[in-house]
KOLDOTOR-812161 format. One record per residue (C-alpha): x negated, y negated, z negated; residue number from 0; residue in one letter. Coordinates in nm, 4 decimals. Example, Ala and Ser with C-alpha at 12.3 -4.5 7.8 and 13.67 -1.06 7.14 Angstrom:
# KOLDOTOR-812161
((-1.2300; 0.4500; -0.7800); 0; A);
((-1.3670; 0.1060; -0.7140); 1; S);
This chain:
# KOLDOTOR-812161
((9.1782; 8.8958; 0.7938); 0; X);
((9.0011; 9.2116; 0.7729); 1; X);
((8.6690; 9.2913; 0.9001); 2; X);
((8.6272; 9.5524; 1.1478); 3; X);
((8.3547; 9.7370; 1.1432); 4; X);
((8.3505; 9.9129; 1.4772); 5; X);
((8.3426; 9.8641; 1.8652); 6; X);
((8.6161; 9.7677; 2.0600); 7; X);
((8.9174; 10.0083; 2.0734); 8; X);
((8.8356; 10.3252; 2.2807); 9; X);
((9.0081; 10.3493; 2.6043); 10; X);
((8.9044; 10.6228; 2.8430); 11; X);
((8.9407; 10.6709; 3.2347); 12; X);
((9.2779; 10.6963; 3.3274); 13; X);
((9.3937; 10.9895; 3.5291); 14; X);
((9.4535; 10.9936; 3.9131); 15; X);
((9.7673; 11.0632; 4.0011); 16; X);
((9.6152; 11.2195; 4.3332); 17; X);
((9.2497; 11.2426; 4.4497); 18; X);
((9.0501; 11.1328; 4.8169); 19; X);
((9.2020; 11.3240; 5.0693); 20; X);
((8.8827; 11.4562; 5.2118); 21; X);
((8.7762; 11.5788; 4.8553); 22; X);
((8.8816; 11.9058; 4.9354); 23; X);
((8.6887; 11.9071; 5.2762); 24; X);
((8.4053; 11.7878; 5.1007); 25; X);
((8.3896; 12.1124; 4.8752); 26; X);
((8.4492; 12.3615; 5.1464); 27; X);
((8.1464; 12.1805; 5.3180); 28; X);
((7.9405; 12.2792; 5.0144); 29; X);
((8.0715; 12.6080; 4.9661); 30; X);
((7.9780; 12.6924; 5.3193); 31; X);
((7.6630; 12.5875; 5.2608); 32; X);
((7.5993; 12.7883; 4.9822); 33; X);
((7.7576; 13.1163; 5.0780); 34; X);
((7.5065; 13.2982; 5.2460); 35; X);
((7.3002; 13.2347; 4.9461); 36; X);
((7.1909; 13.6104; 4.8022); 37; X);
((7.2794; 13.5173; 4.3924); 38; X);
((7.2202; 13.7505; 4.1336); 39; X);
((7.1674; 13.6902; 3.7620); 40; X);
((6.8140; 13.5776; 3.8003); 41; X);
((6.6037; 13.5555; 4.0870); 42; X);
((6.5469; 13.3090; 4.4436); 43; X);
((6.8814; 13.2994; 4.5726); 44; X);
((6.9609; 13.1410; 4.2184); 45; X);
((6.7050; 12.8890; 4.1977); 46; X);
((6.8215; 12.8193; 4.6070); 47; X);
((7.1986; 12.7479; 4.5197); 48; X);
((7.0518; 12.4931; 4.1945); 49; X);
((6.8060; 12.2833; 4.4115); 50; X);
((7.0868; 12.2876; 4.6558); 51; X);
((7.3173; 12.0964; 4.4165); 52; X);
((7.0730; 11.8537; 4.3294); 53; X);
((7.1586; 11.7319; 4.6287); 54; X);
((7.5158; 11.5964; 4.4527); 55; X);
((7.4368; 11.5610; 4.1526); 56; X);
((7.1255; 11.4555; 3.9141); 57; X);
((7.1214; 11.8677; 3.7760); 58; X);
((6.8155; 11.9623; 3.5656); 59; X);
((6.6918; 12.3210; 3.6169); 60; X);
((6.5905; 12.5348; 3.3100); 61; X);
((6.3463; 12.8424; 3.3399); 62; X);
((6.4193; 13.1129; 3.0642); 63; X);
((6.1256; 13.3792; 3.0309); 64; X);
((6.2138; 13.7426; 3.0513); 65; X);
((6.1843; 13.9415; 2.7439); 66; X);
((6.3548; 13.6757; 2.5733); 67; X);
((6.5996; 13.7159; 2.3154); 68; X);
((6.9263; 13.5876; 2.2730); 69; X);
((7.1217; 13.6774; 2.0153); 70; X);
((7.1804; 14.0497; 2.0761); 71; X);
((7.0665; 14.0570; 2.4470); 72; X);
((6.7014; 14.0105; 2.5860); 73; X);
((6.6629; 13.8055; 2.9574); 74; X);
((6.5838; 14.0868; 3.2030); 75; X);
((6.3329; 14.1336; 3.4424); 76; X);
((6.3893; 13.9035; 3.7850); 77; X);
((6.5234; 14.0348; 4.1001); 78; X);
((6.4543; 13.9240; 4.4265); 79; X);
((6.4717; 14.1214; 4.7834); 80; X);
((6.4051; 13.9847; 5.1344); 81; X);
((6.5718; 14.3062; 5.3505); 82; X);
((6.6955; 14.6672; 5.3286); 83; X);
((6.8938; 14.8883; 5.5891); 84; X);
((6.9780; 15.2265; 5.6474); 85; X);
((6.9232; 15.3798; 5.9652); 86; X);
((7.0154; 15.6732; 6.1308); 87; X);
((6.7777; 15.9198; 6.3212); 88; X);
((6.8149; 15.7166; 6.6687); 89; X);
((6.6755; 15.3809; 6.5428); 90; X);
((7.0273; 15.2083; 6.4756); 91; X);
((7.0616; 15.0416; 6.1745); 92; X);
((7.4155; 15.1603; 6.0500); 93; X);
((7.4066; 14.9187; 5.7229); 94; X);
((7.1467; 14.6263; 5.7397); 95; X);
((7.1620; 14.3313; 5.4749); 96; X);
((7.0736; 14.0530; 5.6814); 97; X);
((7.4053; 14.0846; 5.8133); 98; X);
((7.5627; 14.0750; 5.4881); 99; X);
((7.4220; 14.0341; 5.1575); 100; X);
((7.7347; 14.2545; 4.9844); 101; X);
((7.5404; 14.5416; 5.1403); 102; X);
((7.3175; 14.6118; 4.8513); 103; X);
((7.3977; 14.7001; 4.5187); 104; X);
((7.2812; 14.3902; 4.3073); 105; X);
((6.9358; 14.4792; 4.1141); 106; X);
((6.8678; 14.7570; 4.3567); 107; X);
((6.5073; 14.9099; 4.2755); 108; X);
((6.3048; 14.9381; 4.5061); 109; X);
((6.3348; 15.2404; 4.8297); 110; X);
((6.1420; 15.3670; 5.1262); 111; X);
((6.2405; 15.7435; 5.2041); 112; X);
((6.4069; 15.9680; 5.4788); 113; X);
((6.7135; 16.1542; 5.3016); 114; X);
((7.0061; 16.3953; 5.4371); 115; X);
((7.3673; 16.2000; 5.4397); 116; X);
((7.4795; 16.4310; 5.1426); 117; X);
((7.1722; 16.3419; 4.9885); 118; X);
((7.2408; 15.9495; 5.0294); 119; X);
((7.6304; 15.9787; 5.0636); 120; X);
((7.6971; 15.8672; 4.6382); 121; X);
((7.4338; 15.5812; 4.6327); 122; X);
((7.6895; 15.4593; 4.9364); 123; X);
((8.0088; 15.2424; 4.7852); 124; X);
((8.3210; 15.1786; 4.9756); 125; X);
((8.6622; 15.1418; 4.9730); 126; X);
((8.8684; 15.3882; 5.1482); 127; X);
((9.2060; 15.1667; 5.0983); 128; X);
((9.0572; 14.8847; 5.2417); 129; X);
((8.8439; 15.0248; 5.5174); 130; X);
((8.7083; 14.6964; 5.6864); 131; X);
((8.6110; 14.5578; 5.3887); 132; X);
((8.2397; 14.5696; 5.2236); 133; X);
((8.2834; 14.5785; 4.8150); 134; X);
((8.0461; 14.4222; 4.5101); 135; X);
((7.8935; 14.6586; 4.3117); 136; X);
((7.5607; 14.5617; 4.0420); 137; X);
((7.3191; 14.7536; 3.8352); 138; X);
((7.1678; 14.4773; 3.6087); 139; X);
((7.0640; 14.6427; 3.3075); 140; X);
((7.0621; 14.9850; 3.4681); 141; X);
((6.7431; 15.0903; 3.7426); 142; X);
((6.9393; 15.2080; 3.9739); 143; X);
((6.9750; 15.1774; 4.3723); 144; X);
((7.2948; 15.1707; 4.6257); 145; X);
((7.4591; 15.0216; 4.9136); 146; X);
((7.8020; 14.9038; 4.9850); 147; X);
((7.9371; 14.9304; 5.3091); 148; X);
((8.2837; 14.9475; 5.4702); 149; X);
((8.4620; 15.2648; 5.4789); 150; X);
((8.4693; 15.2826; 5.8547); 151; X);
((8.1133; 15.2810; 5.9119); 152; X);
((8.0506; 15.5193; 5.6359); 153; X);
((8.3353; 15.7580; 5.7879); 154; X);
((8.1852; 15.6924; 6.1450); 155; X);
((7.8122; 15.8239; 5.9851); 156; X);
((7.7166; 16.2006; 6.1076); 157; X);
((7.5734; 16.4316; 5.9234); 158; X);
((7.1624; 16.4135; 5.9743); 159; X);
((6.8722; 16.2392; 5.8625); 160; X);
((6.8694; 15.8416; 5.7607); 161; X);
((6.5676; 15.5944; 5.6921); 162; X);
((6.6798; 15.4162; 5.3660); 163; X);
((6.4676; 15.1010; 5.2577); 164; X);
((6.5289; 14.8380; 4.9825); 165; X);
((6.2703; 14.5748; 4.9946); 166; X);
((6.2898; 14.4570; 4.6573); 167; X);
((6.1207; 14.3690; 4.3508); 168; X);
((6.1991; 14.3642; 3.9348); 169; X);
((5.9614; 14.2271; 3.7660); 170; X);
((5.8860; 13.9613; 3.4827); 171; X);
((6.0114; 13.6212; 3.5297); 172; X);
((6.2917; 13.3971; 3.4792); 173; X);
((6.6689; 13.3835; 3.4410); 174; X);
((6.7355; 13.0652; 3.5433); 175; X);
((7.0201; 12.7935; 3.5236); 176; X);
((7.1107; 12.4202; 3.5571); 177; X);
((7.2586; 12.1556; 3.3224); 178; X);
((7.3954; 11.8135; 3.3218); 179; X);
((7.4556; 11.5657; 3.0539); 180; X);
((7.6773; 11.2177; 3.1504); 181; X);
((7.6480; 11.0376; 2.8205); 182; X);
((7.9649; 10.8712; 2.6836); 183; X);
((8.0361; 10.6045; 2.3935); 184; X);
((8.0170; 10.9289; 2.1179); 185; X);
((7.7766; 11.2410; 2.1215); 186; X);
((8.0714; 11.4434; 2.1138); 187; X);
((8.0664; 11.6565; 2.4332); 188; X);
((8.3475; 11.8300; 2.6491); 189; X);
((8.1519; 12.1299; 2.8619); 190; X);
((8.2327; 12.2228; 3.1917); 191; X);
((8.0921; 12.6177; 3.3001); 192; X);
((8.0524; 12.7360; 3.6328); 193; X);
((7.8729; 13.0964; 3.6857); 194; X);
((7.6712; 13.0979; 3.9501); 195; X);
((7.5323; 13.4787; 4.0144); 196; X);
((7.7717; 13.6324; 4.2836); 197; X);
((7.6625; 13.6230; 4.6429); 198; X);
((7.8400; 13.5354; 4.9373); 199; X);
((8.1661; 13.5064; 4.7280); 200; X);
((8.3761; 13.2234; 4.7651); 201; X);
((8.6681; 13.2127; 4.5569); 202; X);
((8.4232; 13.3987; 4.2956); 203; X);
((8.2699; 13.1877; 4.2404); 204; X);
((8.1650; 12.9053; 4.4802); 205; X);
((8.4948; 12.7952; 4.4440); 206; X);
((8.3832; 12.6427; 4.0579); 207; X);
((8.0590; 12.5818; 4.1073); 208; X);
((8.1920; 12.3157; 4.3715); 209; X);
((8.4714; 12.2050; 4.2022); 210; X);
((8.2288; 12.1252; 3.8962); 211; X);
((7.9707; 11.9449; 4.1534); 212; X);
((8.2405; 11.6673; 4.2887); 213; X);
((8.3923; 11.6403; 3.8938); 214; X);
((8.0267; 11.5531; 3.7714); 215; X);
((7.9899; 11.3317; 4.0996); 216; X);
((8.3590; 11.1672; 4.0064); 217; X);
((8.2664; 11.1287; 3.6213); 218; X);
((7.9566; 10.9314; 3.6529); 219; X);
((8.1390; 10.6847; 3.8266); 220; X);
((8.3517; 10.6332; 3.4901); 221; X);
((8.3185; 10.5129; 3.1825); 222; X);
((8.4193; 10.8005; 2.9448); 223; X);
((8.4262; 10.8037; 2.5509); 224; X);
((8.3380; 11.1771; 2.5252); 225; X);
((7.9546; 11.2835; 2.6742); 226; X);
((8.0222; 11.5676; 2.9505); 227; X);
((7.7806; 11.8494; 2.9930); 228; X);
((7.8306; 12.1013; 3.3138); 229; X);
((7.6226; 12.4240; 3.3026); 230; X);
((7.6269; 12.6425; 3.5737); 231; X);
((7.4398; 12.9583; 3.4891); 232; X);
((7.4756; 13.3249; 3.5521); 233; X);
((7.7609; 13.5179; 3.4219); 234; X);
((7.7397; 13.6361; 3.0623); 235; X);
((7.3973; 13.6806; 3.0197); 236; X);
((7.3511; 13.2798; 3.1324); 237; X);
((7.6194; 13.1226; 2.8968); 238; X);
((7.5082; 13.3540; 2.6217); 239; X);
((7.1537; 13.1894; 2.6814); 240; X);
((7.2413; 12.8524; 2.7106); 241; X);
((7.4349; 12.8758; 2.3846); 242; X);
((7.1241; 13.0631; 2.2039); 243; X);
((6.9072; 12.7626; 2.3284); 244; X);
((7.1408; 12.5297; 2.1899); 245; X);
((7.2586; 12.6789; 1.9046); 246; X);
((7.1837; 12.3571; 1.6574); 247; X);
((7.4150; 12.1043; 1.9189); 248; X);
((7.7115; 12.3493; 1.9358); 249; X);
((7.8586; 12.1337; 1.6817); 250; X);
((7.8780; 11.8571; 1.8904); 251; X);
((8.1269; 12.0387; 2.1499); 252; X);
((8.4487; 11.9140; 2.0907); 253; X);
((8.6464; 12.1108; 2.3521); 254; X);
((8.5281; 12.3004; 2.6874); 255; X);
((8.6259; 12.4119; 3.0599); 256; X);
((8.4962; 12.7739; 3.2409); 257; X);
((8.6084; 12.7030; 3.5873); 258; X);
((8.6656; 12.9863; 3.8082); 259; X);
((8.8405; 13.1324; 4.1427); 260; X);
((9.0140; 12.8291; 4.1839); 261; X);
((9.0208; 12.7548; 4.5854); 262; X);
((9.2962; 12.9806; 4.6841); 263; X);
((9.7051; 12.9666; 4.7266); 264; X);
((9.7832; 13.1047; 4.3832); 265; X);
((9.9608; 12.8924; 4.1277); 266; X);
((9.7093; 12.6959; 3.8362); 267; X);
((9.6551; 12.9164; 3.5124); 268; X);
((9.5086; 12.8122; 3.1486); 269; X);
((9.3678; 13.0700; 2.9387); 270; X);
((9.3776; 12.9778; 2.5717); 271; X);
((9.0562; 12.9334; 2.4002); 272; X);
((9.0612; 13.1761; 2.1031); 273; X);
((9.2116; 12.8791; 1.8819); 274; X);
((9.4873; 12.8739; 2.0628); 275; X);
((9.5683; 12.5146; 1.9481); 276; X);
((9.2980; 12.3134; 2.0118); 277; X);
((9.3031; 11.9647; 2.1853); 278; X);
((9.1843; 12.1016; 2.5152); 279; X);
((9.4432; 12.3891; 2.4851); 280; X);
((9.7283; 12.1390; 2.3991); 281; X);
((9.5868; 11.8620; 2.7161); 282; X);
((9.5769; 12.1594; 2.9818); 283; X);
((9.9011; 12.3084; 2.8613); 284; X);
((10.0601; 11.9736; 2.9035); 285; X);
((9.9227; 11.8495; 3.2156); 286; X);
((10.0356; 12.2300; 3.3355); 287; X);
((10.3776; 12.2138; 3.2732); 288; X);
((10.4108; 11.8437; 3.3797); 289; X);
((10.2611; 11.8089; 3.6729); 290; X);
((10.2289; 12.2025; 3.8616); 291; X);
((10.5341; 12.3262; 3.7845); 292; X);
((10.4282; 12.6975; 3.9294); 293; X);
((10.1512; 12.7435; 3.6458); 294; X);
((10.1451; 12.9289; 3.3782); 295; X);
((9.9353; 12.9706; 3.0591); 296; X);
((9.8029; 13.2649; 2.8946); 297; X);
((9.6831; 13.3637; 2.5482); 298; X);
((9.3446; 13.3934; 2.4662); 299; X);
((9.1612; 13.7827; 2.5549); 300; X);
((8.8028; 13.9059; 2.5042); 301; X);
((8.8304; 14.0150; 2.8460); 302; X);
((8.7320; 13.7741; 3.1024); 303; X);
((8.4508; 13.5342; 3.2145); 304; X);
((8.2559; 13.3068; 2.9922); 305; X);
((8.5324; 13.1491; 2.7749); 306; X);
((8.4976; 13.4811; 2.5943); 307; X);
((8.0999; 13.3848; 2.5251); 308; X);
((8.1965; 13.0463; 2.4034); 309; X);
((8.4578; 13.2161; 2.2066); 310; X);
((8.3030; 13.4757; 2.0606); 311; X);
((8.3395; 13.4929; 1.6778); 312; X);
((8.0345; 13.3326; 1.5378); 313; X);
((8.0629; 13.0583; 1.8217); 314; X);
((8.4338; 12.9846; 1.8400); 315; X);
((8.4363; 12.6829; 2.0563); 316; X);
((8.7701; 12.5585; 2.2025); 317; X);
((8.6473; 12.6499; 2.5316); 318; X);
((8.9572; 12.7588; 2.7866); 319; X);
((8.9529; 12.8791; 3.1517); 320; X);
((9.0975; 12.7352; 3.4443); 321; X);
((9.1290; 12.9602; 3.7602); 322; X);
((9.4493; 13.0073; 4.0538); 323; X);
((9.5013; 13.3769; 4.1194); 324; X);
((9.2453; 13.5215; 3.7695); 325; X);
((9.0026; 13.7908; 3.8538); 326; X);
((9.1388; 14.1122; 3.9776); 327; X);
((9.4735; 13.9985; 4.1248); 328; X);
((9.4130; 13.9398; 4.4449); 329; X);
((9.3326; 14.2213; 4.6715); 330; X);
((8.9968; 14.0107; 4.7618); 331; X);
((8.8047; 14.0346; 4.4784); 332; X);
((8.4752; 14.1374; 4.4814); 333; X);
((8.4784; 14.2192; 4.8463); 334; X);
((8.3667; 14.1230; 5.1679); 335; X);
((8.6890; 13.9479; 5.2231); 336; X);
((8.6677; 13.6667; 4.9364); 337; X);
((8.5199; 13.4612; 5.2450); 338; X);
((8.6080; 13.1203; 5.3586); 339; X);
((8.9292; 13.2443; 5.5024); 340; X);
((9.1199; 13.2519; 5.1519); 341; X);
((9.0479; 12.9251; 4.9484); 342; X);
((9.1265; 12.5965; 5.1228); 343; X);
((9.1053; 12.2183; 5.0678); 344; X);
((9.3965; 12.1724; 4.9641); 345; X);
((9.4130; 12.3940; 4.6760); 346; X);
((9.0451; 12.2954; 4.5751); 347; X);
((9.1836; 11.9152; 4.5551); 348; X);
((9.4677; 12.0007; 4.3748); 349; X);
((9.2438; 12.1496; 4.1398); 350; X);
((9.0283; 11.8991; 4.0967); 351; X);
((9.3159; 11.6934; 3.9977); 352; X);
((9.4014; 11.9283; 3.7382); 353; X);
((9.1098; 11.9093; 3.6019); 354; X);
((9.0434; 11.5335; 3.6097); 355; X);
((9.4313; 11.4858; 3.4426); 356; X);
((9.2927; 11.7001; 3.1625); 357; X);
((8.9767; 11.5232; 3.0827); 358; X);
((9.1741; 11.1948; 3.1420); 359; X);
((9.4674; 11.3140; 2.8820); 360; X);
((9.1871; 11.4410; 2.6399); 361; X);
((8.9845; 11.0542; 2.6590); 362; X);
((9.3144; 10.9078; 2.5766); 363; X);
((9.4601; 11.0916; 2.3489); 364; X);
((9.4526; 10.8924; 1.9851); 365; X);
((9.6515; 10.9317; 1.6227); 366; X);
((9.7741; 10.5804; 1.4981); 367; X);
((9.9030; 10.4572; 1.1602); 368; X);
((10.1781; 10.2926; 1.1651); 369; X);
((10.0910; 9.9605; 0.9726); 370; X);
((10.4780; 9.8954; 0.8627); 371; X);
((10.5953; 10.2216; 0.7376); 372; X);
((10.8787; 10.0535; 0.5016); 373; X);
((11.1633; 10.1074; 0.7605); 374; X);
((11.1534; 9.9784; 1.1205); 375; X);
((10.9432; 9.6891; 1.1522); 376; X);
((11.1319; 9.3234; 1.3196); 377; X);
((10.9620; 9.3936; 1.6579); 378; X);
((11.1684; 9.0713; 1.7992); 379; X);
((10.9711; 8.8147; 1.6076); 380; X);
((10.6784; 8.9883; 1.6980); 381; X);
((10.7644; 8.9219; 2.0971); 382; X);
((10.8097; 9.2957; 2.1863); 383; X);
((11.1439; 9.3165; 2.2854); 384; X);
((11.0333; 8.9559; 2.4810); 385; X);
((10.8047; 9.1742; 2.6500); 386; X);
((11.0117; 9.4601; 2.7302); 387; X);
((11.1915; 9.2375; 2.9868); 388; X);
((10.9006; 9.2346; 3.2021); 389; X);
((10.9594; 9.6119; 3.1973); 390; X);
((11.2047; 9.8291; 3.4379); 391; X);
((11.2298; 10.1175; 3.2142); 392; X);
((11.3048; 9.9014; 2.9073); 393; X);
((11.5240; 10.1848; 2.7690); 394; X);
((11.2494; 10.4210; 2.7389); 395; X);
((11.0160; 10.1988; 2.6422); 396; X);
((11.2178; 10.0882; 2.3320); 397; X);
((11.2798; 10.4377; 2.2520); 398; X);
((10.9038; 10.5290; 2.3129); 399; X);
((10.8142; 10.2807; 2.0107); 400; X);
((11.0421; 10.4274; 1.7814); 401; X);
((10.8882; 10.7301; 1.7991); 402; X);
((10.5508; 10.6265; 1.8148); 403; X);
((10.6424; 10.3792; 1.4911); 404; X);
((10.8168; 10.7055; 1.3211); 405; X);
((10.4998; 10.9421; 1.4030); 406; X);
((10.1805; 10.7391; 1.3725); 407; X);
((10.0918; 10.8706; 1.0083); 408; X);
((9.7890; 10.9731; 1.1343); 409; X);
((9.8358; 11.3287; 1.1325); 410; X);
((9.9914; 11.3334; 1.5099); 411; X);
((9.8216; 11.2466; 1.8277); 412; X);
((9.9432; 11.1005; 2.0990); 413; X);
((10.0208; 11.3986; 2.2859); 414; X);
((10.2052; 11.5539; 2.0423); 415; X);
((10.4320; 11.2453; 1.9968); 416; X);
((10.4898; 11.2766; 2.3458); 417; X);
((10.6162; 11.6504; 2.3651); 418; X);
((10.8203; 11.5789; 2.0936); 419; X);
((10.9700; 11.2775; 2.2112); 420; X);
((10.9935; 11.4515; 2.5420); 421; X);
((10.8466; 11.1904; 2.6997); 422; X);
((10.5449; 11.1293; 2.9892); 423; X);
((10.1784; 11.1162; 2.7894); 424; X);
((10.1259; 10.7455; 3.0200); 425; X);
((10.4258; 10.6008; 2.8532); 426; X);
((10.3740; 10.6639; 2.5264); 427; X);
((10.0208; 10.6253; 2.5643); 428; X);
((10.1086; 10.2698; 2.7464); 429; X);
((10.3552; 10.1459; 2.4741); 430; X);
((10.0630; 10.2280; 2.1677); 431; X);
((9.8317; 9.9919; 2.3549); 432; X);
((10.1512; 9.7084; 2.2900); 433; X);
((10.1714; 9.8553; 1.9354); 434; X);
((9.8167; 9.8213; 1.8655); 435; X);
((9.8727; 9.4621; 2.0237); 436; X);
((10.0813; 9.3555; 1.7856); 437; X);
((9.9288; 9.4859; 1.4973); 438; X);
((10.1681; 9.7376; 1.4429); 439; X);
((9.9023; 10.0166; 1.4765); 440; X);
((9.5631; 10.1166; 1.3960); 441; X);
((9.4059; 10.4527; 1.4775); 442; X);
((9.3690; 10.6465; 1.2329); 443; X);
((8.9552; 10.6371; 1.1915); 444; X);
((8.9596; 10.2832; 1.2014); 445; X);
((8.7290; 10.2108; 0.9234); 446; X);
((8.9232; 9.9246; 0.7097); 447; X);
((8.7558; 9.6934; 0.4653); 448; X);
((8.9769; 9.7790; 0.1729); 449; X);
((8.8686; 9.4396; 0.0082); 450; X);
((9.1480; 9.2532; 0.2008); 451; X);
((9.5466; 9.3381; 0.2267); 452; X);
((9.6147; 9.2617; 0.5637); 453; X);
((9.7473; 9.5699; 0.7208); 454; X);
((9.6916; 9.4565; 1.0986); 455; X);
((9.4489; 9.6896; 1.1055); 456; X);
((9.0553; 9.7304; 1.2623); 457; X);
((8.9645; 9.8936; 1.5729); 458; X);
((8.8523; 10.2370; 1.6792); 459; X);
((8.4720; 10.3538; 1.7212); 460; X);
């Protein structure tokens, strides 16, 4: 008998089939709670949101000094403001931000003077289509100053004098963002990215950033075989920092998630990693088309949110992006009116359980050798049609071991036998396990003492 020289055959968490029903009440709880939250690439309101989900989950908070360099971009100075309003020559404060935090252009510099309207009138952002509505606007890298405010009010403003103040401050500090490592039985990791620097909206992006908080809450529960790390960071600048910091462990990433604007009504959609091909790309493509009919998947772009960091050139990690309705096509975005009223518990669950039948695809998904490649092996003397009795879909299950007999050379996983068998990932999956039973299999890194001939084969690290 040959000696194995590994742990026990891997077997990973098995995907739900549906998650708690109150899941999805249980992220617009925290989303609440974190929307009024002023975020911005570095600054309080970031730190705030961080310490708020340590509250969920056991999150470690990183402090990156500005004037840093990373790669080709340097961590700014930090932002924070505690008020600003414009007010008109009575005393009434036509734009205040304490009433909405949308109201001031994100890294604002600081402002205390009396100005004409046509003097103030293009610092002031709106949206004349959408006249209730208060849009996003930022200056990060830029010292600049504005306000956003809806095109009523501004249309409503008379001509005369107006107190503007900003109340804020840029100077040397900290970008700052959170990380989690749950260890599994190999170093390799899967990441999960939420950004975390828009204010007060929820599809974009408190949507992920919860989402991410009840998967890292529902993983640690689990044994997995893959280690999962979930960043949540600002946008751009924050994934291109956490990837300068680790720069030496990127090898270890085996395959990656950016979740984002993922709580409304739209359908599910994958974008590629730049690969194109890799594990993660084939799991989410699968568990797409299987199980949410109404999805779609696109190809990889530069154009995006951090998948494009993670697959930049000289990184190239098979990092993809889950969102519903992507960035820019609903009327919403990056406005006043991505508020609770468009993402709801339902969708949020739903995608949470696209997410977890991912992951759960991805822990399960081996290559096998087929240990009797001379023709079909007798599987009656080896009590597997015996067992198919105890089966109700003994059909398929026959014709699920011919296939996985025929394909296990080691070069296909078990997903791919699957599609091309046209047939569900848990059956094929489940019939392997008998395979492997009966010493029909082996995966294909089993190490094998080549000392001995018996081909039942060793089991899996």
């Amino acid at each position: 008998m040959s000696t194995a020289r590994n742990p026990p055959l891997r077997h990973g968490f098995r995907p739900q089939t549906e998650v708690p029903g109150d899941i999805g009440d249980s992220m617009i709880s925290l989303i609440s709670r974190l929307y009024p939250m002023n975020r911005s690439i570095t600054g309080d309101g970031v730190r705030e949101t961080l310490r708020t989900l340590t509250n969920y989950i056991d999150l470690r908070i990183h402090e990156v000094a500005s004037g840093t360099k990373v790669f080709d971009w340097e961590i700014p100075r930090e932002w924070n403001i505690r008020g600003a309003y414009i007010e008109d020559s009575h005393g009434n404060r036509v734009v205040d931000f304490d009433d909405h935090n949308l109201h001031v252009v994100g890294y604002s510099t600081p402002v205390n003077q009396t100005m004409s309207l046509e003097e103030l009138r293009p610092r002031l952002h709106s949206l004349a289509d959408k006249p209730d509505w208060i849009p996003y606007r930022t200056s990060y890298y830029n010292d600049d100053w504005g306000f956003c405010l809806a095109h009523k009010t501004l249309s409503a403003m008379d001509d005369g004098q107006y107190k503007v103040v900003i109340d804020s401050t840029l100077t040397d500090g900290s970008l700052t963002y959170g990380d989690l490592l749950l260890p599994g039985a190999i170093t390799d990791e899967v990441i999960i990215f939420a950004h975390t620097c828009h204010p007060s909206l929820c599809n974009d992006n408190l949507s992920g950033i919860s989402l991410a908080v009840h998967l890292a809450a529902e993983l640690a529960k689990h044994k997995t075989h893959y280690s999962y790390r979930f960043i949540f960071a600002p946008a751009t600048i924050g994934s291109i920092t956490w990837l300068a910091q680790n720069e030496d462990n990127l090898k270890r990433i085996t395959g990656g998630l950016v979740l984002s604007v993922i709580g409304d009504d739209g359908p599910l959609v994958y974008k590629q990693s730049r690969r194109s091909d890799s594990e993660m790309d084939k799991a989410a493509e699968y568990v797409l088309n299987t199980h949410f009919p109404d999805s779609r998947i696109e190809p990889f772009s530069p154009w995006g949110y951090d998948e494009r960091q993670f697959c930049s050139p000289g990184i190239n990690l098979p990092v993809g992006r889950l969102t519903r309705t992507p960035h820019g096509e609903y009327p919403q975005y990056h406005t006043s009116a991505d508020d609770l009223s468009i993402i709801n518990a339902k969708s949020l669950g739903n995608s949470l359980l696209a997410v977890w039948q991912i992951l759960g695809l991805i822990e399960n998904n081996l290559s096998y050798i087929n240990t009797q490649p001379f023709g079909e092996p007798q599987l009656g003397r080896r009590g597997l049609y015996r067992k198919l009795g105890g089966y109700q879909d003994v059909a398929d299950r026959q014709l699920a071991m011919l296939w996985i007999l025929n394909q296990s050379d080691g070069t296909n996983s078990i997903l791919e036998i699957a599609k091309k068998a046209d047939m569900p990932f848990d059956l094929i999956r489940s019939v392997a396990d008998d395979l492997v039973g009966a010493a029909l299999l082996r995966p294909a890194d089993t190490l094998i003492d080549k000392s001995e001939n018996d081909q039942s084969g060793g089991e899996r690290q």
